[in-house]
C-alpha positions in Angstrom: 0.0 0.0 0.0 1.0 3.5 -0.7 0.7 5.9 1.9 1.2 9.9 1.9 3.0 12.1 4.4 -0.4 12.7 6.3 -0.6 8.9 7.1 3.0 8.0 8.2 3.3 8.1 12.1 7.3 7.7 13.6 6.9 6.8 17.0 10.3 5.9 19.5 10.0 3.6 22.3 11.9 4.4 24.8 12.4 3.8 29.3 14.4 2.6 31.4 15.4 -0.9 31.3 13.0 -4.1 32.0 10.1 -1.8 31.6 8.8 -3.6 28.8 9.5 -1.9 25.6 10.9 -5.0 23.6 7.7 -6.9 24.4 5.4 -3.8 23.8 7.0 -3.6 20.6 6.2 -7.6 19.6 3.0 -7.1 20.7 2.3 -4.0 18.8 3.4 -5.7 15.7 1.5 -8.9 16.3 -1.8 -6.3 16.6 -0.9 -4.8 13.5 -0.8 -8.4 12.2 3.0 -8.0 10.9 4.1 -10.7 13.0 1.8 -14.2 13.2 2.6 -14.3 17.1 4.5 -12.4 19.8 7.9 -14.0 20.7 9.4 -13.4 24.6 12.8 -11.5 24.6 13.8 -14.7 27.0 12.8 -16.6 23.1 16.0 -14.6 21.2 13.7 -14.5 18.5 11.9 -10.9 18.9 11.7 -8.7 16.3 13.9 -6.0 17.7 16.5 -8.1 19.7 18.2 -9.7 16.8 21.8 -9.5 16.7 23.9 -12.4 18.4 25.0 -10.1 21.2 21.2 -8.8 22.0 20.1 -12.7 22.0 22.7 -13.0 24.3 22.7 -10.9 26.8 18.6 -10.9 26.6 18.0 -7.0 26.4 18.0 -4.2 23.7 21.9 -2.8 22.4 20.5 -0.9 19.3 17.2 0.9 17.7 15.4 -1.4 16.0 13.1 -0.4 12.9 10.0 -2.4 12.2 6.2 -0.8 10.8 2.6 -1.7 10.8 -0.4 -0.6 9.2 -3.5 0.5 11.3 -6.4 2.5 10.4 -4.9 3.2 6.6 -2.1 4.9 9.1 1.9 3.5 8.4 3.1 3.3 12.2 6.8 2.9 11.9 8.5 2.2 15.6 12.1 2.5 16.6 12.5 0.6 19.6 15.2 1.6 21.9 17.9 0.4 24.2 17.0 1.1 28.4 20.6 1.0 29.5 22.4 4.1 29.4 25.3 2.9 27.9 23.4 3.1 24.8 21.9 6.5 24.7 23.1 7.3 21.3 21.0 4.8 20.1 17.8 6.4 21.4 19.3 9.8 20.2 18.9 8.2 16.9 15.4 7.2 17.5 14.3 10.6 19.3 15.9 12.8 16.4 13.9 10.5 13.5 10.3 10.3 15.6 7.8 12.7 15.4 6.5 11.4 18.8 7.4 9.3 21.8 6.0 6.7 24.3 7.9 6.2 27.6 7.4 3.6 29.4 7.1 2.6 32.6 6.8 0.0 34.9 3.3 -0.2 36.9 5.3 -1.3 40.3 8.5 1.2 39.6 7.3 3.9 38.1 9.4 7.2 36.8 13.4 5.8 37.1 16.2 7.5 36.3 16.7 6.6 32.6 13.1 7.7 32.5 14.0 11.5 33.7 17.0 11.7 31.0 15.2 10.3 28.2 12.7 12.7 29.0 14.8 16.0 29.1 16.8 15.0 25.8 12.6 14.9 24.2 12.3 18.5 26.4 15.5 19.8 24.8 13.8 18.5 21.2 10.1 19.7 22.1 9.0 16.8 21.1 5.4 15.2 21.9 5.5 12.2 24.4 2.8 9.6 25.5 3.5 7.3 28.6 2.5 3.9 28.6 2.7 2.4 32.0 3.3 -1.3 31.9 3.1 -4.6 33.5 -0.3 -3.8 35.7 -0.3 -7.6 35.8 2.3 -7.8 37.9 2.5 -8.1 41.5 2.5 -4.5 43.0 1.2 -2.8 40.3 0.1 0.6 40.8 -1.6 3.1 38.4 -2.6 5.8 40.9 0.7 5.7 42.0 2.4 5.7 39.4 0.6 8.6 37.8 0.7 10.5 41.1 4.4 9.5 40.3 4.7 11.2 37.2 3.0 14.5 38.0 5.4 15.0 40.8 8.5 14.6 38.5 7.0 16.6 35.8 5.7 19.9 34.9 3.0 19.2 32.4 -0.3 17.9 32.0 0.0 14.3 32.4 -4.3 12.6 31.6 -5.1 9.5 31.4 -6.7 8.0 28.3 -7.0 4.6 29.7 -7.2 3.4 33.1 -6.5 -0.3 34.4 -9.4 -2.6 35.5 -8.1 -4.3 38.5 -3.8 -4.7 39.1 -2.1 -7.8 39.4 -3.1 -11.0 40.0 -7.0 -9.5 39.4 -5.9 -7.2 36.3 -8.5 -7.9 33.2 -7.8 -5.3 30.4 -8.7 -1.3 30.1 -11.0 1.2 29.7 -10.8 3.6 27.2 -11.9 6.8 28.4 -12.0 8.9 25.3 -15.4 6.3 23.8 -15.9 4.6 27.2 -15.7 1.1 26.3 -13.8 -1.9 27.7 -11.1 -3.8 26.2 -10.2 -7.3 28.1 -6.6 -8.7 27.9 -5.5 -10.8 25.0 -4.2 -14.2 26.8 -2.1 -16.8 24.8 -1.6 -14.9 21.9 -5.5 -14.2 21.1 -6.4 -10.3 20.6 -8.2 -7.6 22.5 -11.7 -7.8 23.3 -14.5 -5.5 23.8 -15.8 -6.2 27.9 -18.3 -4.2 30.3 -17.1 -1.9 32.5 -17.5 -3.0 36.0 -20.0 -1.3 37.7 -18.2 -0.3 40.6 -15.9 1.4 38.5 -18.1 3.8 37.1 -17.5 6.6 39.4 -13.8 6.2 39.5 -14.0 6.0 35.6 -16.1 9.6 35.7 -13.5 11.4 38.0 -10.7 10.4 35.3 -12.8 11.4 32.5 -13.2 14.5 34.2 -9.6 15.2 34.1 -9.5 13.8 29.9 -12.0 16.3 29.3 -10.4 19.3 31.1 -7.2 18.6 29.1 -8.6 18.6 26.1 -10.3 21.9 26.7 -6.9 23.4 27.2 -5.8 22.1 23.6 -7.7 24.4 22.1 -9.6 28.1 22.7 -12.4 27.5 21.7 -12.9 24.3 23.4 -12.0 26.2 26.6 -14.5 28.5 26.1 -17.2 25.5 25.8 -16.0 23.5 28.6 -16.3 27.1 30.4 -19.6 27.3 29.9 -20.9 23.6 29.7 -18.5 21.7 31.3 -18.0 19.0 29.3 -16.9 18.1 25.7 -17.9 15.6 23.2 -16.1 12.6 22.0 -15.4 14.3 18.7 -14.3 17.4 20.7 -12.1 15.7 23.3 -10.1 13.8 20.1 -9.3 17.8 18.7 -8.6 18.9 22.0 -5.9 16.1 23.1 -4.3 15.9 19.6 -3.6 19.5 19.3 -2.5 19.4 22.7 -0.3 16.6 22.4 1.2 18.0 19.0 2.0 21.4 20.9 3.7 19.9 23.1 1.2 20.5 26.0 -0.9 17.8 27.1 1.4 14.3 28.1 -1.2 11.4 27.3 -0.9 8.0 29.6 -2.1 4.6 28.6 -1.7 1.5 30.7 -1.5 -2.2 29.7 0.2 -5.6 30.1 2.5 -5.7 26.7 2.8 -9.4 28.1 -0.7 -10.3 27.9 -1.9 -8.5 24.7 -3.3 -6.0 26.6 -3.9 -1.8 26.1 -2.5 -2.0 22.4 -5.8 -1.2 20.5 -6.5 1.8 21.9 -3.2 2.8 22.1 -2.8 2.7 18.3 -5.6 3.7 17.3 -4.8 7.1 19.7 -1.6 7.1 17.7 -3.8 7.6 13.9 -6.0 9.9 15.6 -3.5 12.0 17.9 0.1 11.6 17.1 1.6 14.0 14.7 2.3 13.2 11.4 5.4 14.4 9.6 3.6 16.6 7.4 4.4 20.3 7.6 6.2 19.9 10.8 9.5 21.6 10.6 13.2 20.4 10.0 16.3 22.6 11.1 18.8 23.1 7.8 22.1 24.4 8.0 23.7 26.4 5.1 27.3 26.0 4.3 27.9 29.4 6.2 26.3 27.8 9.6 23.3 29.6 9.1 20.1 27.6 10.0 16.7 27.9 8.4 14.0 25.8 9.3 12.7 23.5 6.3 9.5 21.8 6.2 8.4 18.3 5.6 6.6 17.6 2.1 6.3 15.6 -0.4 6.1 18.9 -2.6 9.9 19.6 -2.4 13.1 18.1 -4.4 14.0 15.1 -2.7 15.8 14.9 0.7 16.5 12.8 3.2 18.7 12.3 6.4 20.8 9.4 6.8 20.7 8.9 10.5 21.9 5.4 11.2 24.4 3.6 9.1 24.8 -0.7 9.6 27.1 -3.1 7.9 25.7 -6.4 7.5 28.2 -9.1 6.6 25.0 -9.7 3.7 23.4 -6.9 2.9 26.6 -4.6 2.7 26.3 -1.0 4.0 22.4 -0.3 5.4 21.8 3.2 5.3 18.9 3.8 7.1 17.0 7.5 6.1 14.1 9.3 6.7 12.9 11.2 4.1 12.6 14.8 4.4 11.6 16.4 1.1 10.0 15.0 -1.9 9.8 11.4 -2.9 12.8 8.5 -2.4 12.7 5.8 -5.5 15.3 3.1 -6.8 16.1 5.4 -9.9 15.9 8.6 -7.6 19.5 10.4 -8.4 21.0 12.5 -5.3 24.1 13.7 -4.3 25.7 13.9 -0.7 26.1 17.0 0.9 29.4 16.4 2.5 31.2 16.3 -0.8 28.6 16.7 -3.2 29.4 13.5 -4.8 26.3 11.9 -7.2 24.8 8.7 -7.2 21.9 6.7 -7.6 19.5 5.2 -4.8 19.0 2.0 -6.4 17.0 -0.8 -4.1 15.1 1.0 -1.1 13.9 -1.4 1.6 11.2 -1.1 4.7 12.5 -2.8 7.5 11.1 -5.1 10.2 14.1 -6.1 12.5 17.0 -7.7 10.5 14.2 -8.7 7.7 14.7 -6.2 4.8 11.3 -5.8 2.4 11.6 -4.2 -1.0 9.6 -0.9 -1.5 9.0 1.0 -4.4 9.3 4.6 -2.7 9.6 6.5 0.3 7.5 10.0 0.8 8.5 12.7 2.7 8.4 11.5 6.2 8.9 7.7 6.0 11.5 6.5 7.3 13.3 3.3 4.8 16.9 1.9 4.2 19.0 2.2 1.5 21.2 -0.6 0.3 25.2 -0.2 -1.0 25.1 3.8 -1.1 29.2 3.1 -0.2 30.3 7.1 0.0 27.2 7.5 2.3 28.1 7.8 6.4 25.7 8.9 9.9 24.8 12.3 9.9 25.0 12.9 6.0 22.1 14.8 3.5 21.2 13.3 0.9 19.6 16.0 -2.0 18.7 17.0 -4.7 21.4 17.3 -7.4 20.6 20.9 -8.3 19.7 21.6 -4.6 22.0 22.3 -1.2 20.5 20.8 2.5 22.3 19.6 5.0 20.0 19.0 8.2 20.9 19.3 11.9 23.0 15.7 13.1 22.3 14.1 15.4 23.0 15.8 19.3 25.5 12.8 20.2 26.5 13.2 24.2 30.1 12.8 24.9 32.1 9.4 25.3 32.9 9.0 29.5 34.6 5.8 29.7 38.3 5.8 27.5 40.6 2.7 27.5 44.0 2.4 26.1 43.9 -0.8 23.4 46.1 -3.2 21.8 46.0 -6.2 20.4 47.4 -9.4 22.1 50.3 -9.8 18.9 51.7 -7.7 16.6 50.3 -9.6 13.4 46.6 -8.7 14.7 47.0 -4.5 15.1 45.9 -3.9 11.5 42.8 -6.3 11.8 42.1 -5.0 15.0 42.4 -1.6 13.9 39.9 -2.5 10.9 37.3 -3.6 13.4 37.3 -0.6 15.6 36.7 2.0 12.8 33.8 -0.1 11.6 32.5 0.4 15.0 32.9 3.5 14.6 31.2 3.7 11.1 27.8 2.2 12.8 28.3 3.8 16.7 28.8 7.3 16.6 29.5 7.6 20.4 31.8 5.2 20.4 35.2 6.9 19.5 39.1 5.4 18.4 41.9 8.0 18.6 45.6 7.8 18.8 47.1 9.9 21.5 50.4 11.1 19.7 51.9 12.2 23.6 51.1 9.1 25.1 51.0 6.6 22.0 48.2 5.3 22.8 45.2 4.3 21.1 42.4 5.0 23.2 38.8 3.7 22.4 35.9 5.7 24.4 32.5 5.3 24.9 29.5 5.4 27.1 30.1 2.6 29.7 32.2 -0.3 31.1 28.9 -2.5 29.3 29.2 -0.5 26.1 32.9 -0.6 25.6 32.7 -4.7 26.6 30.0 -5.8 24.2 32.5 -4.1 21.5 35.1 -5.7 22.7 33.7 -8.9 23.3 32.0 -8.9 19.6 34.9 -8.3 17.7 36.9 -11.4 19.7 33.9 -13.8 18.7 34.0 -12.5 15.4 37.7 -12.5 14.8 39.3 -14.6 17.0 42.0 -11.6 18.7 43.1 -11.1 21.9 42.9 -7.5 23.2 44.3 -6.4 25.7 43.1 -2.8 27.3 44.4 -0.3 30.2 43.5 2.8 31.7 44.6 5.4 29.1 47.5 7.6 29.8 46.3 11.1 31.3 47.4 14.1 28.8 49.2 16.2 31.6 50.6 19.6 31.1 53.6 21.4 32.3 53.7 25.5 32.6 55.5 28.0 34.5 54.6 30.5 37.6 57.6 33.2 37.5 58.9 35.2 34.6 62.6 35.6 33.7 65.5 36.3 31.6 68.2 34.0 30.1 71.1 33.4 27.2 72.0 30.3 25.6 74.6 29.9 23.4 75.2 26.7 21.7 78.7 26.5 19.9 80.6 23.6 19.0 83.9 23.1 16.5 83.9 20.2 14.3 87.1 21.1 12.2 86.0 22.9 8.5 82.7 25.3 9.9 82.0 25.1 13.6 77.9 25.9 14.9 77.4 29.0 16.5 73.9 30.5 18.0 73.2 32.6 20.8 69.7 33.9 22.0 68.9 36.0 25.0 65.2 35.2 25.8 62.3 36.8 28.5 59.8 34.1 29.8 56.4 34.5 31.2 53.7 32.0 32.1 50.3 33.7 30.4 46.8 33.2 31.4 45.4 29.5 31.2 44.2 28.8 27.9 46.8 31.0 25.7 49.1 28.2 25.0 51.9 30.1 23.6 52.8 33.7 22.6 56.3 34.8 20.6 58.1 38.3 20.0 60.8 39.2 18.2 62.3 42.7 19.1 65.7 42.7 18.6 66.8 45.6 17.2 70.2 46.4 15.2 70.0 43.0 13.5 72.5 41.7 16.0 70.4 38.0 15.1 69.8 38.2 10.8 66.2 37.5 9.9 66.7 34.7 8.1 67.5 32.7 11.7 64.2 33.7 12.8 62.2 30.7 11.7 64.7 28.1 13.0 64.7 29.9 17.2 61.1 29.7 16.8 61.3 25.7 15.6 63.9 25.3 18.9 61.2 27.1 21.0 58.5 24.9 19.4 60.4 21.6 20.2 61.5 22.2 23.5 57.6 22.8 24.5 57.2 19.2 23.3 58.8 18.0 26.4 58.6 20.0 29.8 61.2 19.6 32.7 59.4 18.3 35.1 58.0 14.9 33.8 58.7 15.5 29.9 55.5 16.5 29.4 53.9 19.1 26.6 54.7 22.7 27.8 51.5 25.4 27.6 50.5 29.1 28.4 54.0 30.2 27.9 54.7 33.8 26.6 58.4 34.2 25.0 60.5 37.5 23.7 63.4 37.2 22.1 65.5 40.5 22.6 68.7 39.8 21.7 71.5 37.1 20.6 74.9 36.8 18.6 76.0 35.3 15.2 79.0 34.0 13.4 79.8 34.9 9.8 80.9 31.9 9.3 79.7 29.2 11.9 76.1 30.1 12.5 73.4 28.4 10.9 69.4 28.2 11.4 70.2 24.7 13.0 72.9 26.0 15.4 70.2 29.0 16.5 67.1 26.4 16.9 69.4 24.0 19.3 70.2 27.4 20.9 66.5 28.3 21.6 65.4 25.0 22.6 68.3 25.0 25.4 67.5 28.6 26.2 63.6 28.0 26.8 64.6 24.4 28.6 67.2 26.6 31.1 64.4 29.1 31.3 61.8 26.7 32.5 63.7 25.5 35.5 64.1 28.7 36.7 60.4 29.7 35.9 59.0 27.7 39.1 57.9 24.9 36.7 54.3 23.2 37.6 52.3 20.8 36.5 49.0 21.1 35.4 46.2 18.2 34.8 43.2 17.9 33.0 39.5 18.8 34.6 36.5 17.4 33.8 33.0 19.1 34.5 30.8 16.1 35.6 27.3 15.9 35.6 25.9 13.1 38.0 22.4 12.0 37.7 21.9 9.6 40.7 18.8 8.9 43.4 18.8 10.9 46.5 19.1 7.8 48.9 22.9 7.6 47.6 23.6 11.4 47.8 25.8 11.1 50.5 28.0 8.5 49.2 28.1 9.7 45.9 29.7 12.9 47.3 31.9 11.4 49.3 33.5 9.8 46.9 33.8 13.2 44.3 35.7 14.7 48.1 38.0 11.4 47.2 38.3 11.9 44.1 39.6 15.4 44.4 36.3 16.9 43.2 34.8 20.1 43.7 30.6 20.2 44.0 29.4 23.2 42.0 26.0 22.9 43.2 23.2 20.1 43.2 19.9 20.5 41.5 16.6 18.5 42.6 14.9 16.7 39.0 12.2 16.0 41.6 10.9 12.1 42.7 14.0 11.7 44.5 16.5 12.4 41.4 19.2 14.6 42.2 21.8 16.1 39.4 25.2 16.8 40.9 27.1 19.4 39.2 31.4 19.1 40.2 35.0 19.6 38.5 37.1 16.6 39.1 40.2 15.5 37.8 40.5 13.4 34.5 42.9 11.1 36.1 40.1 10.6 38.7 37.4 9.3 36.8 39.1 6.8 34.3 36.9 4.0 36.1 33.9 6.9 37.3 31.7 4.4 35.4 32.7 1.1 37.4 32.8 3.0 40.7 29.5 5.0 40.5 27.8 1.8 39.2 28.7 0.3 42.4 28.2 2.9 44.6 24.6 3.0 43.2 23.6 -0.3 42.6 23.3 0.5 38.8 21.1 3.2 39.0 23.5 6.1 38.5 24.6 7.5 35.5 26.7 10.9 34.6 28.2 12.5 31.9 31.2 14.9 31.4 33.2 17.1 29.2 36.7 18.3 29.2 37.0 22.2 31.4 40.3 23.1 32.2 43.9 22.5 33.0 44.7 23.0 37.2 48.3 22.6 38.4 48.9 19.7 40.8 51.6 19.9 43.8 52.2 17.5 46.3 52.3 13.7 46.7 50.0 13.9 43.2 52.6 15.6 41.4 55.5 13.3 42.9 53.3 10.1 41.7 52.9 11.8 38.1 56.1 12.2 37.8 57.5 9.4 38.8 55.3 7.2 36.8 55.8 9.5 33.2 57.1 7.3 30.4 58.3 10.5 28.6 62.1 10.5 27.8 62.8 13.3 26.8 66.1 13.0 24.2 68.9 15.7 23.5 70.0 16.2 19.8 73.2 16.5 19.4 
């Protein structure tokens, strides 16, 4: 079936972990009759959870694509990872959805994966819909768990179904919006329509009391009406929630058992009633000066799309998976790439349902499909027009917090090794390789300890290596505290021409962050031009390696003022062995320190385990900036530690919080370090710093 943009509905799945999702997913899809029956994640053999290493460890590691087709609506669902380790994966989800579902469980309510996910949709305005889940299981509690989420968050939060019974006496829902019953679908069967318990009713009026008065806020006039009649009709309370949801405003809740077929009719058919299509909603384009402009969705435009995942399948070759932006995606569609403007063809366009790849003949404006073999094409690229320029917005990637230093286990493997970890990095985009050129290291980084090990542990299976991995080597810094004045002058006789430089230099450290500042002002040429180039080139290469510990010098101002030559014996080599000894003498008598690096750490943890948490930053060297209250008992700290503090942050906070905690950080400044530190740092250096001769 073809669809238009007005009937394609993107919707991410996304919670913390064992709330459900995967199985909320199956059983969507087994509504939507794309799947003849639900499989458990326990099974291996869900739709989403299809890679070895998912089957495996029995929960999700990457978005998942799969679609059905309800009420002449295409619902395509991304379902995402829980863990946190694998945020960038719901990134990806969040940044190709119109709209999202959270969900929840019925006995734990709003956790902390659920508060982040929920500020990354805030930072995105995007439309939200909570699903709480599980009300068949022991402890299951709507009321509270709504009372839950209206504490944490500022926004409307109505119900649109409510649970009859909880537990071991749960049945199914009511749908408030038409008033009907739906009982649970047991051993596979479906939903079906049921009375509504009689001594329900009244609880069933006070919730539909609060539907109503949300969907009078969606819209003016419908405030004015419930104003003055106090009460809506059906057809009004669908206008009012769906332009309440689209704005942004209104935060719908369902309720179910994903497990027992139950709460999925209603909730999709609320998603082809209420949840925003892509068409007209509008896209953030970025010229090639920076400039943005927003773009809208249509199927009117030249062709556009955004490649926002990118998947090599040892069969399929390089998936690129898109969502069309503007115009219409077709085998024999031409395009070019806006990172290079290189041309090429589309050639075969799939929909997919979990690792099962199904030929399409198009894509409009707003689906979201996969391209086969497009080999030029990587994450984050826009595909356009050929007579066109877009380039959309990528994807808002957080930072990698957990670095290791890697090698393999022999020499003959590096290069394979190597191989592996760029394709990684092809397919993750928060998963990071570098090689440190001061330490000599190559340092892979990524979101977690779990993260950075199901890498790890896929490319062993796959190509039988050993790797072996360290804490990475911190980049320290030295610099200097006291200004002064030296000469240098480097001579030597070799028989035939000698060497002969001599430099008088004035040293002073400059603010943190200036790196380096040089001057020539000698006057009277008693130093020719022409032996300019080669000081500065000593200068430069004695700031390779400091005094202290050999480390890279920084925030060091230099003047030259004055110096001698030879007519015969000087040379640019002599003067730049001069200057590097003159800026090495100077440094010694400059009070040399040594400065590290300092992280700014953001640490998102539940208030029961405030107290440890910070007492481990004070041992860690840490300083709190200030802590901020997300609400429910979820506290953000805010701190500067020390790099060489947190290489393991992720193990230790982990197991200071039971698994609950999570943070994230970015690089802030250098700080000197004195002390026992100091003494450790530089008695551990593997610098050696070599004299030319």
């Amino acid at each position: 079936m073809a669809y238009t943009t007005e009937q394609i509905r993107n919707i991410a799945v996304a919670g913390h972990g064992s709330t459900g999702k995967t199985t909320l997913v199956e059983q969507l899809l087994f509504s939507g009759k794309a799947i003849s029956a639900p499989a458990p994640v326990e099974s291996g053999k869900t739709v989403s959870d299809y890679t070895p290493e998912e089957v495996e460890a029995g929960f999700s590691i990457h978005t998942t694509l799969s679609h059905i087709s309800w009420n002449s609506c295409k619902v395509n669902i991304l379902d995402t990872p829980g863990s946190s380790d694998f945020v960038g994966e719901v990134v990806t989800a969040f940044r190709s959805a119109e709209s999202a579902v959270m969900v929840v469980g019925a006995r734990a309510g709003v956790q902390i994966e659920t508060m982040k996910l929920w500020r990354r949709l805030d930072k995105r305005n995007r439309p939200r819909m909570v699903f709480i889940n599980k009300m068949d299981e022991e402890r299951a509690d709507y009321d509270a768990v709504l009372q839950d989420l209206r504490d944490k968050f500022d926004i409307t939060l109505v119900p649109v179904t409510v649970p009859i019974g909880s537990a071991g006496q749960y049945k199914g829902v009511i749908d408030l919006v038409d008033q009907t019953g739906w009982a649970r679908g047991d051993n596979g069967a479906d939903e079906t329509s049921m009375e509504i318990p009689a001594d329900l009713k009244e609880r069933i009026a006070e919730y539909r009391a609060q539907l109503i008065e949300a969907a009078a806020e969606g819209d003016d006039e419908l405030t004015m009406k419930y104003l003055e009649e106090e009460t809506l009709t059906e057809e009004e309370i669908r206008t009012g929630i769906s332009e309440g949801l689209r704005a942004n405003k209104v935060v719908p809740v369902f309720c179910g058992s994903a497990l027992t077929n139950s709460g999925m009719k209603v909730f999709l058919d609320f998603l082809t009633w209420a949840a925003p299509s892509p068409a007209g909603l509008i896209e953030v384009a970025v010229a090639k000066d920076r400039t943005e402009t927003p773009y809208v969705i249509t199927s009117e435009a030249p062709f556009a799309a955004m490649n926002f995942k990118t998947t090599l399948d040892q069969f399929s070759g390089k998936l690129s998976f898109v969502k069309v932006m503007g115009g219409v995606l077709q085998g024999d569609t031409e395009f070019a790439i806006d990172r290079d403007g290189k041309k090429t063809r589309a050639g075969k366009i799939f929909v997919a349902m979990g690792k099962k790849m199904i030929d399409t003949d198009a894509l409009v404006a707003g689906d979201i499909g996969v391209m086969a073999k497009v080999a030029d094409a990587h994450t984050n690229d826009t595909f356009h027009a050929p007579d066109t320029y877009v380039h959309f917005r990528p994807l808002a990637l957080p930072q990698p917090v957990y670095a290791l230093a890697i090698s393999a286990g022999s020499k003959k493997d590096e290069d394979k090794l190597n191989e592996q970890l760029v394709r990684v990095t092809e397919e993750d985009k928060t998963f990071t390789v570098t090689f440190d050129p001061e330490t000599h290291e190559t340092v892979i980084a990524g979101m977690g300890e779990l993260h950075i090990n199901t890498i790890l542990n896929k490319i062993k299976a796959t190509q039988k290596i050993e790797i072996e991995t360290r804490p990475p080597r911190v980049a320290y810094r030295e610099t200097i505290t006291k200004s002064t004045e030296v000469s240098h002058r480097h001579k030597k006789q070799t028989g035939g021409h000698g060497q002969f430089g001599e430099v008088h230099i004035r040293v002073r450290p400059l603010e943190r962050g200036e790196q380096y500042s040089f001057a020539n002002e000698i006057k009277g040429g008693s130093v020719s031009k022409g032996y300019i180039p080669g000081i500065e080139k000593g200068l430069h290469e004695a700031m390779n390696h400091g005094v202290l510990a050999g480390y890279p010098v920084c925030d060091v101002g230099i003047v030259l003022f004055d110096g001698k030559e030879h007519p015969v014996d000087s040379s640019e080599m002599a003067f730049k062995i001069a200057s590097r000894g003159a800026l090495q003498e100077a440094m010694k008598k400059c009070g040399p320190v040594l400065l590290e690096p300092v992280m700014k750490l953001a640490v998102f943890i539940e208030d029961q385990y405030l107290g440890d948490v910070l007492s481990d930053l004070s041992s860690k060297r840490g300083r709190v900036l200030g802590q901020d209250q997300l609400g429910g008992g979820i506290i953000e700290i805010d701190a500067l530690v020390p790099q060489s503090e947190l290489l393991r942050y992720a193990i230790d906070l982990r197991s200071i919080t039971a698994g609950t905690g999570s943070f994230e950080m970015v690089f802030d400044h250098y700080d000197p370090v004195s002390g026992k530190n100091a003494e450790e740092i530089i008695a551990n250096s593997t610098y050696v710093h070599h004299e030319e001769s």
